[in-house]
gemmi code that builds the backbone of each chain (N, CA, C; Angstrom):
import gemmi

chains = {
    "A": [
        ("UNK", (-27.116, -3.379, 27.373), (-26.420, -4.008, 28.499), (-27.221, -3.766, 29.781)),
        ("UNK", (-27.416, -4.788, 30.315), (-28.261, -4.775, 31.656), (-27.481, -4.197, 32.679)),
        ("UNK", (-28.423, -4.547, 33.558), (-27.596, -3.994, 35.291), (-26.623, -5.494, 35.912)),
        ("UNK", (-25.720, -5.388, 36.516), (-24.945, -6.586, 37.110), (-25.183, -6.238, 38.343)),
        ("UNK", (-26.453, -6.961, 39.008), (-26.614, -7.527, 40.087), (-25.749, -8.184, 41.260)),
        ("UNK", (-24.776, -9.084, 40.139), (-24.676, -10.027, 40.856), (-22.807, -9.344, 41.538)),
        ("UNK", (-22.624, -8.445, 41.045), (-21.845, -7.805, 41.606), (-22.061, -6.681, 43.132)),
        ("UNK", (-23.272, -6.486, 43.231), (-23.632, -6.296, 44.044), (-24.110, -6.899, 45.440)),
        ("UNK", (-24.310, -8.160, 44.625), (-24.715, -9.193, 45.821), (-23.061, -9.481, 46.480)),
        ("UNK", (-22.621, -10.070, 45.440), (-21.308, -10.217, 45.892), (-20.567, -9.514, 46.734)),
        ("UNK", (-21.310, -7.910, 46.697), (-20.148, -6.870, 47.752), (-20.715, -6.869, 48.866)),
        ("UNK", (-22.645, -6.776, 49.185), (-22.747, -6.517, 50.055), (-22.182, -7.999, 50.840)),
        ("UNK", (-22.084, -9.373, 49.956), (-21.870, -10.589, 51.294), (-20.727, -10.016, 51.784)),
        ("UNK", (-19.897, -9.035, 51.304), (-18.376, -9.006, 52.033), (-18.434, -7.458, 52.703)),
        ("UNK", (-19.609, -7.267, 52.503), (-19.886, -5.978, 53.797), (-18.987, -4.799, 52.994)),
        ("UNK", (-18.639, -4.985, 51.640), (-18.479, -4.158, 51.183), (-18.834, -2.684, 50.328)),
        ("UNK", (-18.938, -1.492, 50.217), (-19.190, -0.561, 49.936), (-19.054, -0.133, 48.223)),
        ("UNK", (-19.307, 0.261, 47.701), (-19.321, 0.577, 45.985), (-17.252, 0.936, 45.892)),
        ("UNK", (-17.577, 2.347, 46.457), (-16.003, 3.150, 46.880), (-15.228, 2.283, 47.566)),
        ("UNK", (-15.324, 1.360, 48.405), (-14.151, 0.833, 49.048), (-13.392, -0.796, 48.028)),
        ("UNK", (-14.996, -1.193, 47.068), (-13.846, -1.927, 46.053), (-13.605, -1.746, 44.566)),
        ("UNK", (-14.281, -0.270, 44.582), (-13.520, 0.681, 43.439), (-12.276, 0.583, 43.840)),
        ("UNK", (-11.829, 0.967, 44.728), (-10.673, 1.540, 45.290), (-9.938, 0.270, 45.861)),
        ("UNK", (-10.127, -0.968, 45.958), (-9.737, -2.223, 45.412), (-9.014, -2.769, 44.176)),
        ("UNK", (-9.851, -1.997, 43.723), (-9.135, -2.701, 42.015), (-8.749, -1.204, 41.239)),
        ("UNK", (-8.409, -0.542, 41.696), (-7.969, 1.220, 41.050), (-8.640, 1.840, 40.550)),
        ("UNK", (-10.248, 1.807, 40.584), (-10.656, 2.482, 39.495), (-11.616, 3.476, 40.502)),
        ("UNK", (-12.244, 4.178, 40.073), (-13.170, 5.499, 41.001), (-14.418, 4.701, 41.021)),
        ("UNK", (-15.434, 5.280, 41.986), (-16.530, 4.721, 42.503), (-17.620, 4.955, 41.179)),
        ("UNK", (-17.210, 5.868, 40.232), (-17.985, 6.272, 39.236), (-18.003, 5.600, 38.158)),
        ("UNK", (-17.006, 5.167, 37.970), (-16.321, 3.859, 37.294), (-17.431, 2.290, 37.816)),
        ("UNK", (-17.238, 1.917, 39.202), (-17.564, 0.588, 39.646), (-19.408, 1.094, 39.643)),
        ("UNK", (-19.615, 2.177, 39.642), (-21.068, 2.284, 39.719), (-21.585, 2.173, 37.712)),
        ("UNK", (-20.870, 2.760, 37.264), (-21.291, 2.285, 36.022), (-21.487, 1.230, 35.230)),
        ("UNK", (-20.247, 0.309, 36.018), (-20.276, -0.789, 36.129), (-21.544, -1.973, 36.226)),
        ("UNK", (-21.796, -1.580, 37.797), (-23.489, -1.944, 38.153), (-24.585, -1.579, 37.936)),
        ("UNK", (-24.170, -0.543, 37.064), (-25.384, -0.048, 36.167), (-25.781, -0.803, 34.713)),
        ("UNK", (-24.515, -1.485, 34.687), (-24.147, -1.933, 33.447), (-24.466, -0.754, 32.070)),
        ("UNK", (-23.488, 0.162, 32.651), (-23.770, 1.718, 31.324), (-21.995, 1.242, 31.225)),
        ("UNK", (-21.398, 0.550, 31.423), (-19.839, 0.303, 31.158), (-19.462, -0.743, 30.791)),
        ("UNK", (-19.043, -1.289, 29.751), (-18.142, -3.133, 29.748), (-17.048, -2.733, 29.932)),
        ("UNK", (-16.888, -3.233, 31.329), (-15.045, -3.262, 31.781), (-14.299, -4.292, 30.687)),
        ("UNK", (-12.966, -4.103, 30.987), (-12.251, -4.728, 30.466), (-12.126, -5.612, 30.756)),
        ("UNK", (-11.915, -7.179, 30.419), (-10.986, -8.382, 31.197), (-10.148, -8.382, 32.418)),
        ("UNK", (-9.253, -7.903, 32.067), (-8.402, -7.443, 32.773), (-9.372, -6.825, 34.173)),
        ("UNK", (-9.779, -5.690, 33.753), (-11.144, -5.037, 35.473), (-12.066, -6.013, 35.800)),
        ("UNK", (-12.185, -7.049, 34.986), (-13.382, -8.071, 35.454), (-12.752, -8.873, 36.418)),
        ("UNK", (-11.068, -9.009, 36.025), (-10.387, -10.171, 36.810), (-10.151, -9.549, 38.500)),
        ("UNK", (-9.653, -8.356, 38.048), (-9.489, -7.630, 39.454), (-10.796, -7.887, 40.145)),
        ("UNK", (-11.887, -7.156, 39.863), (-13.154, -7.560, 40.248), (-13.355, -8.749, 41.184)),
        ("UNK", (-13.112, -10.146, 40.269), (-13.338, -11.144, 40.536), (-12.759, -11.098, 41.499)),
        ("UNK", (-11.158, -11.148, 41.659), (-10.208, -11.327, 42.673), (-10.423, -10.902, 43.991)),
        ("UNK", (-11.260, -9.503, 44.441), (-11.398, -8.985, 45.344), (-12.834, -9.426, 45.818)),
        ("UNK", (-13.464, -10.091, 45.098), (-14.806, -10.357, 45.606), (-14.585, -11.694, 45.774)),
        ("UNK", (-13.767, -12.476, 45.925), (-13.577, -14.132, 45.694), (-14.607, -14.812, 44.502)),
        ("UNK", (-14.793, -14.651, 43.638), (-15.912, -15.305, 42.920), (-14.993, -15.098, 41.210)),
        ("UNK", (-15.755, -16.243, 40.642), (-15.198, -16.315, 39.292), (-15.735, -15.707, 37.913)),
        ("UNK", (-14.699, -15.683, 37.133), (-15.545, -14.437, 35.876), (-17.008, -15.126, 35.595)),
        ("UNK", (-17.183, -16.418, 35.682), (-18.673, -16.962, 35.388), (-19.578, -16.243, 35.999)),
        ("UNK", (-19.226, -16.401, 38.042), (-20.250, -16.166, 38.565), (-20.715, -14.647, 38.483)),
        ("UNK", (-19.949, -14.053, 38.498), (-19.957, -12.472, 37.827), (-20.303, -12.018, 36.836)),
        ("UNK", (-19.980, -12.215, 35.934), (-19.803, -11.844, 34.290), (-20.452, -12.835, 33.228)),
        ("UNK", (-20.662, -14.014, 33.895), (-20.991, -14.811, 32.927), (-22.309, -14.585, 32.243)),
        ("UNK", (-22.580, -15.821, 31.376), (-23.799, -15.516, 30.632), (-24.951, -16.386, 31.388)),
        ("UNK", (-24.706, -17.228, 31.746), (-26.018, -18.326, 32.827), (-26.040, -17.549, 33.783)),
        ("UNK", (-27.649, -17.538, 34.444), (-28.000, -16.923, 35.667), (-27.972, -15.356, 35.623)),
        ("UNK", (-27.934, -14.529, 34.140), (-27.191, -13.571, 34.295), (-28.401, -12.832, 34.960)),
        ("UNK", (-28.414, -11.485, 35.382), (-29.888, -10.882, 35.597), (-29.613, -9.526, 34.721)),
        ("UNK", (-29.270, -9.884, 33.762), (-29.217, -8.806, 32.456), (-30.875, -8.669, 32.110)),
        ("UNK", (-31.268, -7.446, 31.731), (-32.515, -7.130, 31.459), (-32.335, -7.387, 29.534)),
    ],
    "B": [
        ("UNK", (4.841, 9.878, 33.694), (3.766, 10.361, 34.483), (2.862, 8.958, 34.738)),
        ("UNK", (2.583, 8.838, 35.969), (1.091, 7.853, 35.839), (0.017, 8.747, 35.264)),
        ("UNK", (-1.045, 7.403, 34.721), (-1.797, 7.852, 34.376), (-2.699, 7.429, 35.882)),
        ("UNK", (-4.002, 8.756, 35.712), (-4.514, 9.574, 36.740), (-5.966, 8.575, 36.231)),
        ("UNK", (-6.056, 8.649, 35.190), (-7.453, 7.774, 35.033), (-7.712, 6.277, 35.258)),
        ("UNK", (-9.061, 6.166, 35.187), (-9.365, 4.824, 35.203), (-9.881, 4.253, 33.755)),
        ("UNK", (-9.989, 3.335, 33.497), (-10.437, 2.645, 31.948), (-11.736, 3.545, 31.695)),
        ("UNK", (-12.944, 3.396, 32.087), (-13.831, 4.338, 31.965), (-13.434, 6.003, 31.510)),
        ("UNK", (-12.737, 6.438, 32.570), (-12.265, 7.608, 32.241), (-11.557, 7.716, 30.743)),
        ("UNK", (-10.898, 7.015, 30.790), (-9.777, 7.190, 29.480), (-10.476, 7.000, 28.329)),
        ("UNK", (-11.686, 5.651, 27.802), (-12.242, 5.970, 27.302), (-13.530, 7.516, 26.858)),
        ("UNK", (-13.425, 7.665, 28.338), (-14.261, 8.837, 27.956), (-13.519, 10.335, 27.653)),
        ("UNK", (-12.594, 10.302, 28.501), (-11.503, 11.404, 27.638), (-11.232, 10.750, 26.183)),
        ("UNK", (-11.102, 10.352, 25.742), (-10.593, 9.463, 24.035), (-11.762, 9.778, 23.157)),
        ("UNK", (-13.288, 9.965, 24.213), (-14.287, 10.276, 23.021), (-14.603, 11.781, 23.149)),
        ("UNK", (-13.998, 12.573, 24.001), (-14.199, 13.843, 23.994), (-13.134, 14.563, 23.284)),
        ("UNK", (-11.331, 13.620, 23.339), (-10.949, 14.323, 22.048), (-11.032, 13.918, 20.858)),
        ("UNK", (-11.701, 12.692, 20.360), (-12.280, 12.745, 19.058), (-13.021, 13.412, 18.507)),
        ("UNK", (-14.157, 14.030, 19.792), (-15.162, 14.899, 19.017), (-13.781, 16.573, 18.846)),
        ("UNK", (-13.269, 16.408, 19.985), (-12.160, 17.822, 19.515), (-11.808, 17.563, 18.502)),
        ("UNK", (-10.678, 16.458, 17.788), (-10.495, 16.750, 16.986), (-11.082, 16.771, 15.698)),
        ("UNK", (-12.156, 16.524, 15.426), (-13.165, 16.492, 14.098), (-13.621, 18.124, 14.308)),
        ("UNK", (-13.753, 18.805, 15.722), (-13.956, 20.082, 15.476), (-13.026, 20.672, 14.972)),
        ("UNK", (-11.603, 20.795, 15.757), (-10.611, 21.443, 15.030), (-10.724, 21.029, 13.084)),
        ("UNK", (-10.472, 19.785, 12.722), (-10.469, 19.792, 11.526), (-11.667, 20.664, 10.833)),
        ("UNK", (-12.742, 20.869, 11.063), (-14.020, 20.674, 10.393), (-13.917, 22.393, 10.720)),
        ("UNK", (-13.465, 23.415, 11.763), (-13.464, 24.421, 11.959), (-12.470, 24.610, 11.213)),
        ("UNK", (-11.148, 24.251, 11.406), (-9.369, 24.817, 10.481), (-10.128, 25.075, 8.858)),
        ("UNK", (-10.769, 23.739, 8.601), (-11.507, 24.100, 7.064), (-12.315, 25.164, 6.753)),
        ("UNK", (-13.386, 25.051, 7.624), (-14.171, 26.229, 7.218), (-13.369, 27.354, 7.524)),
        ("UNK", (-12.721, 27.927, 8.139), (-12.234, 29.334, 8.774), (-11.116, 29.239, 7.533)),
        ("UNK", (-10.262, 28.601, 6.696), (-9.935, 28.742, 5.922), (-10.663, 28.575, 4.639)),
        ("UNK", (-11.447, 28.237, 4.099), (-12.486, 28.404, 3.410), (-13.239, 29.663, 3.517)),
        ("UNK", (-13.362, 30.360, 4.473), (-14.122, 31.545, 4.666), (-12.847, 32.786, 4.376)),
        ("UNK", (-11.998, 32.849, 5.054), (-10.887, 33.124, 4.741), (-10.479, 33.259, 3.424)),
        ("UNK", (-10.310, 32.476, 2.375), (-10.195, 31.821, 1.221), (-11.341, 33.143, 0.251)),
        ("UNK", (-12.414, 32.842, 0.585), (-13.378, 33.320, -0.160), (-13.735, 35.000, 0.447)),
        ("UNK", (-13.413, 35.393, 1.066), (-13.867, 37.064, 1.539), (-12.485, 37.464, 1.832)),
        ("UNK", (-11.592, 37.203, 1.543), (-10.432, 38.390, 1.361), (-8.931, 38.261, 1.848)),
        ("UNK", (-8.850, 36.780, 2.511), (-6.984, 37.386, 2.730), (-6.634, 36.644, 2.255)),
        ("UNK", (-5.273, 37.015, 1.531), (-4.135, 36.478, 1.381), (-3.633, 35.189, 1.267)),
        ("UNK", (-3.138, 34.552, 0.610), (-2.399, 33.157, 1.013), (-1.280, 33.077, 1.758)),
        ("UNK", (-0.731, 33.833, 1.647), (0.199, 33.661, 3.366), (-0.528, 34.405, 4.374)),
        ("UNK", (-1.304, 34.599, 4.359), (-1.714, 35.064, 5.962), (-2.988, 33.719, 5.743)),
        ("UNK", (-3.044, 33.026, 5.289), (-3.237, 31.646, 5.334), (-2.816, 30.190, 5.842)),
        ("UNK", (-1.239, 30.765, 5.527), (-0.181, 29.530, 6.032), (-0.423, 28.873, 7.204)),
        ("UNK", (-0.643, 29.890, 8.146), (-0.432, 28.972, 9.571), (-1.777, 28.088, 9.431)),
        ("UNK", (-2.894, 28.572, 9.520), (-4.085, 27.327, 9.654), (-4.017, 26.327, 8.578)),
        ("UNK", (-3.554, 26.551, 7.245), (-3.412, 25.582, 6.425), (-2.323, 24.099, 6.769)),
        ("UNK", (-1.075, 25.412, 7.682), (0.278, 24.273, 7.865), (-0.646, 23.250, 9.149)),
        ("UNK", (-1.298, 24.313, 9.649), (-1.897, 23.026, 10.773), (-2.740, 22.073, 11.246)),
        ("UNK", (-4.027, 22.611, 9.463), (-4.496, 21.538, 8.913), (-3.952, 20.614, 8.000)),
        ("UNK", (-2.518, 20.765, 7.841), (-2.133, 19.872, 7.245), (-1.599, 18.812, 7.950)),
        ("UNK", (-1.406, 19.580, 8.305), (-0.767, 18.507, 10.264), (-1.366, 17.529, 10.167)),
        ("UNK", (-2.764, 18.171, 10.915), (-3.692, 17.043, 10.826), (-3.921, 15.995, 10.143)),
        ("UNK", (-4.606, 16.522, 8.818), (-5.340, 15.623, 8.345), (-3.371, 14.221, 7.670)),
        ("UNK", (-2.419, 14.545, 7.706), (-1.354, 14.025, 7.682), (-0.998, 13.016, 8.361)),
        ("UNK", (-1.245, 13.174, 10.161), (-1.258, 12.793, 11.011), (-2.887, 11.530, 10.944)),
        ("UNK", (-3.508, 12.135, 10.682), (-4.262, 11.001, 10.646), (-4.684, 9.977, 9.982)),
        ("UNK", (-4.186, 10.555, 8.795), (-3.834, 9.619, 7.128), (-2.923, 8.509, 7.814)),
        ("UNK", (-1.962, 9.122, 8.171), (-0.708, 7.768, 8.492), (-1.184, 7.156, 9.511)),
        ("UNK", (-1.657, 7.909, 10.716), (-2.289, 7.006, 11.714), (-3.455, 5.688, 11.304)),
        ("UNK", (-4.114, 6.145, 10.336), (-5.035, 5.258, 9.794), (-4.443, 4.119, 8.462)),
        ("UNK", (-3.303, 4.363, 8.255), (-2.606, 3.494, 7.153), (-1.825, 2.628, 8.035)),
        ("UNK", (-1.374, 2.736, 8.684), (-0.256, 2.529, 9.913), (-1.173, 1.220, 10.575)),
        ("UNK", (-2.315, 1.659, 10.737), (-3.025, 0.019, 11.598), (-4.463, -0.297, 10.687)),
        ("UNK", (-4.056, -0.409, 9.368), (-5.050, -0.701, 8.194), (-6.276, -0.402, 8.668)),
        ("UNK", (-6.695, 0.870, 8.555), (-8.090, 1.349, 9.037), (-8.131, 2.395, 7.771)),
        ("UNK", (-9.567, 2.152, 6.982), (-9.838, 2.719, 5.934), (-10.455, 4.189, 6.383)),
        ("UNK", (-11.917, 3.508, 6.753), (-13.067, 4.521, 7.459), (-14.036, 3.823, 7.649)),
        ("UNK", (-14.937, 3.966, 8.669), (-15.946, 3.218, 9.378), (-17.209, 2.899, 8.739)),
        ("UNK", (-17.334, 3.556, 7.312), (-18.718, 3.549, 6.212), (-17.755, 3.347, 5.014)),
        ("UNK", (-17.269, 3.868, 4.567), (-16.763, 4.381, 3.057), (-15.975, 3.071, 3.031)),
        ("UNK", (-16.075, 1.942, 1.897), (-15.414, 0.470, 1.113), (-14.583, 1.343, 0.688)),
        ("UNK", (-13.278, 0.589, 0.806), (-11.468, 0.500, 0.014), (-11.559, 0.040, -0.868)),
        ("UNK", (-12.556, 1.147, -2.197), (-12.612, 0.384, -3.397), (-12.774, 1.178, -4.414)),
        ("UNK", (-12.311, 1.212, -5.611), (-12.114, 2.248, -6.609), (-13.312, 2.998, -7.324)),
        ("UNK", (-14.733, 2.331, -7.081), (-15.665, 3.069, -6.968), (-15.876, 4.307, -5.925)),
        ("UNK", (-15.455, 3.476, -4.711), (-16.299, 4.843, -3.589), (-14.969, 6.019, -4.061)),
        ("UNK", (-13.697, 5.609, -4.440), (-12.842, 6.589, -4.474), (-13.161, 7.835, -5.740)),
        ("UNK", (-14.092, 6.923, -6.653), (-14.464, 7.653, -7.801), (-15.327, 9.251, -7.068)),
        ("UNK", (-16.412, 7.770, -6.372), (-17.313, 9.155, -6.009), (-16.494, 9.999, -4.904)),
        ("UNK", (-15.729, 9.754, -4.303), (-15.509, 10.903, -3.160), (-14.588, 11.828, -4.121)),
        ("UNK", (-13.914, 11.348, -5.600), (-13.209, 12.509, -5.987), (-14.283, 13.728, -6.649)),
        ("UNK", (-15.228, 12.745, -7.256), (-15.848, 13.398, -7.453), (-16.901, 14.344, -6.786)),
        ("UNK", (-17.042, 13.988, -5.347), (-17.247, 15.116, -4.304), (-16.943, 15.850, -4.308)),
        ("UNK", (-15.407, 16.138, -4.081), (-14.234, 16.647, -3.530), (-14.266, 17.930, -4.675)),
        ("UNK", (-14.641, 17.376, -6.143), (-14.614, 17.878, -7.536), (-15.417, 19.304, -7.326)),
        ("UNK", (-16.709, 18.830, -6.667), (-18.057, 19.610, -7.079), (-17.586, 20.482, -5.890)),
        ("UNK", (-17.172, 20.027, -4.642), (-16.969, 21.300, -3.504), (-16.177, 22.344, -4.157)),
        ("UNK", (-14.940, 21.661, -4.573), (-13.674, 22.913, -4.932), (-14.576, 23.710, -5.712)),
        ("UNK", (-15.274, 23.425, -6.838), (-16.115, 23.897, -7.889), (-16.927, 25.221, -7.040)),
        ("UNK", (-17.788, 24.772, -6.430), (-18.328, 25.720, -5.558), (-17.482, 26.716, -4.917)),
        ("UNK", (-16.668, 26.251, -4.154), (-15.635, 27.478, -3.561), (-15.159, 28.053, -4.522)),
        ("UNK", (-14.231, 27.328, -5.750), (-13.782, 28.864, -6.918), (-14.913, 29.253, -7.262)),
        ("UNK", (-16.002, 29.195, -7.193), (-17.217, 29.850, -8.011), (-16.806, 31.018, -7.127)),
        ("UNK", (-17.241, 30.892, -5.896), (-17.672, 31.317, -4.714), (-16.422, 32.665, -5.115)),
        ("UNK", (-15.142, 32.381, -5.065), (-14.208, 33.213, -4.759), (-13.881, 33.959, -5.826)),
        ("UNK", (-14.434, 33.502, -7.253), (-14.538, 34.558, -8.820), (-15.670, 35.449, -8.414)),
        ("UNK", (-16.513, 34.956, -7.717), (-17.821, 35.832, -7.345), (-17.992, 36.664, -6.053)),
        ("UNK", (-17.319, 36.163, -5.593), (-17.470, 37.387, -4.453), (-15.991, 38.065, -4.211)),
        ("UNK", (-14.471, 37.679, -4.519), (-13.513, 38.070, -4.170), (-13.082, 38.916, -5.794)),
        ("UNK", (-13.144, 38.348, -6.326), (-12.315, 39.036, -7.958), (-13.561, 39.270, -8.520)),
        ("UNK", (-15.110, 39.505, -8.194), (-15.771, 39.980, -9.243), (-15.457, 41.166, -9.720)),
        ("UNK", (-15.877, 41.103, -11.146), (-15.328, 41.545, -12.157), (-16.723, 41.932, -13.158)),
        ("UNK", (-17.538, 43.008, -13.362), (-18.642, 42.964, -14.248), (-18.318, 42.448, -15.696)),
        ("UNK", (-16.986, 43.569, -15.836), (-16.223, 43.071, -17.211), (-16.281, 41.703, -17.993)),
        ("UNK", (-16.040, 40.955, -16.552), (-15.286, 39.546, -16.906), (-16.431, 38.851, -17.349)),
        ("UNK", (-16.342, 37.524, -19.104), (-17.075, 37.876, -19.271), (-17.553, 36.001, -18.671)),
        ("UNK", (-18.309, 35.828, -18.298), (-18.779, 34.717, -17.714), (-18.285, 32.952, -18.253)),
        ("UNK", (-17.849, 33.093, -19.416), (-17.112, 31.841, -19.668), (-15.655, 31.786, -18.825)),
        ("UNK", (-14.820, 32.855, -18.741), (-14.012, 32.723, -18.556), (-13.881, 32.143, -16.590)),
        ("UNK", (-15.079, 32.417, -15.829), (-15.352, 31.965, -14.899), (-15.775, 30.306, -14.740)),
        ("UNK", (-16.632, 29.761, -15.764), (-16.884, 28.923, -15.965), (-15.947, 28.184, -16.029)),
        ("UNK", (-14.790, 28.528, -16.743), (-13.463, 27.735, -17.338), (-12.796, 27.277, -16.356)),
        ("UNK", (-12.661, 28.655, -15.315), (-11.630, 28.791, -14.184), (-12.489, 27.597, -13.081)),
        ("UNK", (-13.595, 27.469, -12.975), (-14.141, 26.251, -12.326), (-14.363, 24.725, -12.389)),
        ("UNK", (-14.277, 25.343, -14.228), (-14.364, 23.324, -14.758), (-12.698, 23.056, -14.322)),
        ("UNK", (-12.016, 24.237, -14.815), (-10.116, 23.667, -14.455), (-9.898, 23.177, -13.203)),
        ("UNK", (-10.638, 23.754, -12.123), (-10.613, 23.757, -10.947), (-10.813, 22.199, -10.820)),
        ("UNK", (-12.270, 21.722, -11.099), (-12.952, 20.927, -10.516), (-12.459, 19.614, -11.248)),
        ("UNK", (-11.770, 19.935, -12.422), (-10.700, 18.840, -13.386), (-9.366, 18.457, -12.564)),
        ("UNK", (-8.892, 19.703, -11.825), (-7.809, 19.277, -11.316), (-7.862, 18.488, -10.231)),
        ("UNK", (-8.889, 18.921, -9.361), (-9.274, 18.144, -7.997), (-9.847, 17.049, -8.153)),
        ("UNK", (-10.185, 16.412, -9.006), (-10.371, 14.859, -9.544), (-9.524, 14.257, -9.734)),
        ("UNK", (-9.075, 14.417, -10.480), (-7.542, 14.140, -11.089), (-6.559, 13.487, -10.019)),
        ("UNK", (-6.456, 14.718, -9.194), (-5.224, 14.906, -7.919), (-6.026, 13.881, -6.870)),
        ("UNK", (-7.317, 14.155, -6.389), (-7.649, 13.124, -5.537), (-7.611, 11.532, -5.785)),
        ("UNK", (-8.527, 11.763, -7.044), (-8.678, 10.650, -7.336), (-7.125, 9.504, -7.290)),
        ("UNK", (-5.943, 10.164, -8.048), (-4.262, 9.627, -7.926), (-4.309, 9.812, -6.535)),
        ("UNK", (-4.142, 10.412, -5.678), (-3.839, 10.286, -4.286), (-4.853, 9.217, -3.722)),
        ("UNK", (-5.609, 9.433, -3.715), (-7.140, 7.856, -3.245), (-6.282, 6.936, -3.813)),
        ("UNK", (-6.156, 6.717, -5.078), (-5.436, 5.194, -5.319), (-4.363, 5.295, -4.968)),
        ("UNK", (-3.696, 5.728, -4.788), (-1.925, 5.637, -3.608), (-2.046, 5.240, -2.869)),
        ("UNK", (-3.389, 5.671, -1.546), (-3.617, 5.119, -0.557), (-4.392, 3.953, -0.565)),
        ("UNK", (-4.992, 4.032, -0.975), (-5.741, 2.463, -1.328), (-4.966, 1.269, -1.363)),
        ("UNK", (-3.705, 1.767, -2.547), (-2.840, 0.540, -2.424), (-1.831, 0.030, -1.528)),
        ("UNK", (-1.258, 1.709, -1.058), (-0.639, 1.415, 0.380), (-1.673, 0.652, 1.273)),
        ("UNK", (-2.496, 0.438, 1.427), (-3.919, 0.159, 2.606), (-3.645, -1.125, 2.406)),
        ("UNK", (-4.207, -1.964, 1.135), (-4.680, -3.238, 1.101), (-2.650, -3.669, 1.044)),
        ("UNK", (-1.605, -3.012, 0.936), (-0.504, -3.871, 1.386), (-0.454, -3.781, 2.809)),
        ("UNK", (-0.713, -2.891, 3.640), (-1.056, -2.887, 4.678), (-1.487, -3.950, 5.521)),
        ("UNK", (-2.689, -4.067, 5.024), (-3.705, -5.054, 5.609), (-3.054, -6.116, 5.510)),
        ("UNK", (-2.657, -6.401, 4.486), (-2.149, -8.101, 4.050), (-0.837, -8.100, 4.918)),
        ("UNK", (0.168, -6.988, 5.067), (1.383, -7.023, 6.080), (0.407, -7.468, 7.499)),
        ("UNK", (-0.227, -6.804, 8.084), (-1.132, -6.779, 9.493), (-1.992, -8.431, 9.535)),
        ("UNK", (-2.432, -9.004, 8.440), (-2.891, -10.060, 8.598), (-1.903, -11.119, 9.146)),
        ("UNK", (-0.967, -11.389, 8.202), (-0.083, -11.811, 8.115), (1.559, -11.868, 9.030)),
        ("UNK", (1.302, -10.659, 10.254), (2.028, -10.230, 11.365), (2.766, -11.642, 11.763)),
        ("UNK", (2.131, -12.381, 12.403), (2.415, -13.791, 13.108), (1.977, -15.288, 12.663)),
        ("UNK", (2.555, -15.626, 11.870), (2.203, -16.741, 10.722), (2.311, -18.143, 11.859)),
        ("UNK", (2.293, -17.926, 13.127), (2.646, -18.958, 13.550), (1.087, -18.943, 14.449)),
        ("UNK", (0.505, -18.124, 14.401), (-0.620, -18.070, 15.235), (-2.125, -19.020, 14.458)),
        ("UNK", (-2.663, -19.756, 14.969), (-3.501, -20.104, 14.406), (-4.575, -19.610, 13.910)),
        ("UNK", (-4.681, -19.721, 12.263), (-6.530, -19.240, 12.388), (-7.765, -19.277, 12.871)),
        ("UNK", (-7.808, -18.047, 13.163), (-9.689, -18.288, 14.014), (-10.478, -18.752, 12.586)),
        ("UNK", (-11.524, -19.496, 13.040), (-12.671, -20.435, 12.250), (-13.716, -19.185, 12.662)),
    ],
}
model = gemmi.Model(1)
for chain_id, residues in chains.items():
    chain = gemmi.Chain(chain_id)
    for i, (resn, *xyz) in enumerate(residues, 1):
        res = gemmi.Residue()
        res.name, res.seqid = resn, gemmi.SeqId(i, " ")
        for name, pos in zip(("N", "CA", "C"), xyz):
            atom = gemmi.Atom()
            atom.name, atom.element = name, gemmi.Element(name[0])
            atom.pos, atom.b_iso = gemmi.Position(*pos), 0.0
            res.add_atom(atom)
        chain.add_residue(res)
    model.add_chain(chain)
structure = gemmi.Structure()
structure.add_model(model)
structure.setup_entities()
């Protein structure tokens, strides 16, 4: 499992911090960093939260086109 | 109580008490096995036995309960052959083990040890092997109950 980039892009456009949308969607910063490490497959369910707080859809996030999975 | 974790977390607590509990089991055995073979008692046995029985009880049904065999070993009357016959050759070894180091006996004259191990290793075939097929068949009714849960749901292709 690669790194998810595109979750990152997504936070900094909203000037957001790792910890502040961990703490968005309930989970610890250790959690959302593993995440972007891609050392974690969230659940559905955490992908949707995800999505929700970043405005963007499970595609543009999670999907398989465009992915920047190594 | 809420729970305090996050999905990450919980999975990772879930794989730290799996590895606990394969220690507890895999320790309750040996420490009764060691136990067993250098000198005490069968009731000063009871408690680790009652609480490996627990266990491995608890996880029998847990694993019949949502048709889960084991993650290598086929639900099939071969592998059950060979694991009784595993099961056969260990006990074998431990009564060796416990005519030879707990009741040796110079006297005694070496068939009668032999005997006490083939009986051994006859019975624990026997007994596993009937218990393996009990569960086996509880399993595959299992499965077919669990397949079969929601008849209204469509099949995946």
């Amino acid at each position: 499992m690669g790194r998810n980039i595109r979750i990152k892009v997504a936070r900094a456009e909203l000037d957001m911090t790792q910890k502040a949308l961990a703490e968005a969607v309930g989970i610890s910063r250790q959690t959302m960093n593993a995440i972007e490490q891609g050392e974690y497959n969230p659940t559905i369910r955490l992908c949707r939260a995800i999505c929700r707080v970043l405005g963007k859809t499970l595609d543009e996030l999670f999907g398989e086109e465009n992915s920047n999975e190594q | 109580m809420n729970n305090k974790l996050d999905e990450m977390q919980e999975q990772k607590l879930l794989q730290v008490e799996h590895v606990g509990v394969w220690l507890a089991f895999w320790g309750l055995l040996l420490v009764i096995l060691v136990q067993l073979v250098w000198g005490s008692g069968l009731l000063e046995l009871a408690g680790e036995w009652c609480v490996f029985m627990v266990l491995s009880i608890y996880l029998v049904v847990g694993c019949m309960k949502n048709g889960i065999w084991d993650r290598k070993i086929p639900a099939n009357r071969k592998a059950n052959l060979w694991t009784s016959l595993i099961a056969a050759i260990l006990v074998g070894i431990v009564t060796a083990a416990v005519f030879l180091v707990r009741f040796h006996d110079p006297e005694r004259r070496i068939f009668v040890v032999v005997i006490g191990v083939l009986a051994a290793m006859a019975l624990t075939f026997a007994a596993t092997f009937a218990l393996l097929s009990l569960f086996l068949r509880i399993f595959r009714r299992r499965v077919v109950k669990l397949e079969n849960t929601d008849p209204a749901e469509p099949e995946q292709e």
